[in-house]
Every structure is written in C-alpha cells, then in structure tokens.
C-alpha positions, 0 to 999 in steps of 0.5 A: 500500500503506497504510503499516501493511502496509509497515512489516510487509512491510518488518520481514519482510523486514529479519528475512529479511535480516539472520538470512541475513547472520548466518549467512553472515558467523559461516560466513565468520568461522569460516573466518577462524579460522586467518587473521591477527587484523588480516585477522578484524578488518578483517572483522568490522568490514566484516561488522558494519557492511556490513549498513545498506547494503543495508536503506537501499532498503528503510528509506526505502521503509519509511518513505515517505508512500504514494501514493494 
C-alpha cells in the first residue's frame, strides 16, 4: 500500500479511535462524579494519557517505508 493511502487509512482510523475513547472515558468520568477527587484524578490522568498506547501499532505502521 503506497504510503499516501496509509497515512489516510491510518488518520481514519486514529479519528475512529480516539472520538470512541472520548466518549467512553467523559461516560466513565461522569460516573466518577460522586467518587473521591484523588480516585477522578488518578483517572483522568490514566484516561488522558492511556490513549498513545494503543495508536503506537498503528503510528509506526503509519509511518513505515512500504514494501514493494
């Protein structure tokens, strides 16, 4: 796949992922809202930063050199 339609397939499916991971971590938050402000905090943090791991395939897929 020439590495222009990567880096499309690749930006489509981030969008994806990341409007998903939204949506679940604000649902989650919301239901933390009676929780303990250390136990939100924690999360927030884990929710904010957890996204990167799962693009990490995806990025390095992204931006490799095509095989031909």
């Amino acid at each position: 796949m020439p590495q222009s339609q990567r880096r499309i397939v690749a930006s489509i499916a981030i969008l994806t992922f990341l409007a998903i991971w939204i949506w679940g971590a604000a649902t989650i938050g919301t239901m933390l809202a009676t929780a303990p402000k250390w136990i939100t905090l924690i999360y927030f943090i884990i929710a904010g930063i957890g996204w990167a791991v799962p693009l990490k395939p995806v990025l390095s897929w992204m931006n490799s050199v095509p095989e031909d």
